[in-house]
C-alpha positions as CSV (number, residue, x, y, z in Angstrom):
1,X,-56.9,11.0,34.4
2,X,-57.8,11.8,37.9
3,X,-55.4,9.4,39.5
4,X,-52.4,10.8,37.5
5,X,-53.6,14.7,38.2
6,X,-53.6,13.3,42.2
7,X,-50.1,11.4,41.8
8,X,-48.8,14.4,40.1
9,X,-50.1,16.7,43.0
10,X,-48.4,14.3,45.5
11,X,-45.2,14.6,43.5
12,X,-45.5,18.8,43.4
13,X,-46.3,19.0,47.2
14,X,-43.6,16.2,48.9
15,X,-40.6,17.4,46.7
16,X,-40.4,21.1,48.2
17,X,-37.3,20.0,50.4
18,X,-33.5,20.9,48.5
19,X,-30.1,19.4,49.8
20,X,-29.4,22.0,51.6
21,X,-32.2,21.6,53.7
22,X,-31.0,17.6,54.0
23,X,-28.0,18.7,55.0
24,X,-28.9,20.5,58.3
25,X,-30.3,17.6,59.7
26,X,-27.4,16.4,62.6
27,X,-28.3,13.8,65.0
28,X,-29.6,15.1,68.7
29,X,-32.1,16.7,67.2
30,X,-35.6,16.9,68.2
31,X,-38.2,15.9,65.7
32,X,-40.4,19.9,66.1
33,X,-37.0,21.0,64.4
34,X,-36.6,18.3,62.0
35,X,-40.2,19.2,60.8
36,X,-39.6,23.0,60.9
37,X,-36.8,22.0,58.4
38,X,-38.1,19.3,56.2
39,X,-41.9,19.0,57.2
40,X,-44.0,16.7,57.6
41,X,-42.8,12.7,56.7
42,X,-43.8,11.5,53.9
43,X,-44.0,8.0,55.4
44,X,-43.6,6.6,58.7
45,X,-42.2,2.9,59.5
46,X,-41.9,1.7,62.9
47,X,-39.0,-1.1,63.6
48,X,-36.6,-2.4,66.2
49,X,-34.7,0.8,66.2
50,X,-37.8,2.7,66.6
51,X,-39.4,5.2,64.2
52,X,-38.2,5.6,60.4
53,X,-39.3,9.0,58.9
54,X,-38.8,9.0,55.2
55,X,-38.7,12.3,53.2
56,X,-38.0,13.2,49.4
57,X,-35.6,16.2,48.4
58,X,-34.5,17.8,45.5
59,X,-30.6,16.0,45.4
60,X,-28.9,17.5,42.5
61,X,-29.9,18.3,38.8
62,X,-28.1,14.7,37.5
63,X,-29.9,12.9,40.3
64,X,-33.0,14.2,40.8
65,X,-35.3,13.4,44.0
66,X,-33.2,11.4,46.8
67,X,-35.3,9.7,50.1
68,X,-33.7,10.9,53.4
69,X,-34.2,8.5,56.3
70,X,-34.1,9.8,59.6
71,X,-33.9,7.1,63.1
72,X,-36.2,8.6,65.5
73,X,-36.2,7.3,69.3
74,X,-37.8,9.2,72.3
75,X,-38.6,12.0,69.7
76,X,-34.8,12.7,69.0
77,X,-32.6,12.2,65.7
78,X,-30.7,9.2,66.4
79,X,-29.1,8.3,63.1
80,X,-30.1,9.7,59.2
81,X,-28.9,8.5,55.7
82,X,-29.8,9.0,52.5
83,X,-31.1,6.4,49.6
């Protein structure tokens, strides 16, 4: 019962980001403005590209949450797709 409490509070606190917010992303730029819009990451991954941000918004009504990627390198929006 904890654990699903704790998953459900995870779900409640990462899913506060809408499409519209996805959508102001644009590449160039910097990652204190990509935070101010979307927050924190909900996960990091580091690869050959450089830094991989993942967040969850709210996509549509059919669809439900979507991940947004977002390419960081040198602390700038390189590239951003979603999943």
């Amino acid at each position: 019962m904890k654990n699903i409490l704790l998953i459900l509070a995870f779900l409640f606190l990462s899913c506060g980001n809408s499409i519209e917010d996805a959508r102001r992303i644009e590449v160039g730029m910097t990652t204190e403005k990509l935070i101010e819009i979307m927050g924190e990451p909900r996960d990091v991954e580091i690869n050959s590209y450089g830094e991989e941000w993942k967040f969850s918004y709210d996509g549509s009504e059919k669809i439900g949450l979507e991940t947004m990627i977002v390419v960081i390198v040198d602390d700038t929006v390189k590239n951003f797709y979603s999943l």
